[in-house]
N, C-alpha and C positions, 0 to 999 in steps of 0.2 A: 603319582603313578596311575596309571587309565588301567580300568579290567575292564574286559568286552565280555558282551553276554547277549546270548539267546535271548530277546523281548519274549518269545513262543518259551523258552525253559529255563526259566532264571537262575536255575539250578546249576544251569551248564554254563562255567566263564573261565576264561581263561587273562595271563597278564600279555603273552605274545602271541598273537591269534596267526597260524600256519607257520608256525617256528618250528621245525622237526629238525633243527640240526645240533648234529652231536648224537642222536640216536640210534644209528644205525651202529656204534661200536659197543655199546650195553648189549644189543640185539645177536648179536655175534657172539659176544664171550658169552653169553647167557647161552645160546645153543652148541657152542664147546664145551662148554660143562655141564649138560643135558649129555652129548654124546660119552664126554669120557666118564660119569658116573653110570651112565646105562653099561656102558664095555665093564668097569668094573666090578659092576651089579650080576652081570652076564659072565663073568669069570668064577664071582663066588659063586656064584649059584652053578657052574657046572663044577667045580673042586671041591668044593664044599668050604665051610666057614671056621674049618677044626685052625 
């Protein structure tokens, strides 16, 4: 298996260098459920938590 890495930051390596695919669907459900726990959040807090 080949890692690629930064000569200048050896620190930084990865195994598929500009491989972003498949991420945009984490990115999505991750900001749907930002939105519906904020709504919910926004709900207690205007009824209250009884």
């Amino acid at each position: 298996m080949k890692v690629y890495y930064d000569p200048d930051q050896p620190g930084q390596a990865v195994l598929e260098p500009a491989s972003r695919e498949g991420a945009l669907g984490p990115l999505i459900g991750a900001a749907v459920c930002a939105v519906v726990g904020g709504l919910f959040l926004t709900i207690l807090i205007k009824i209250g938590f009884a």
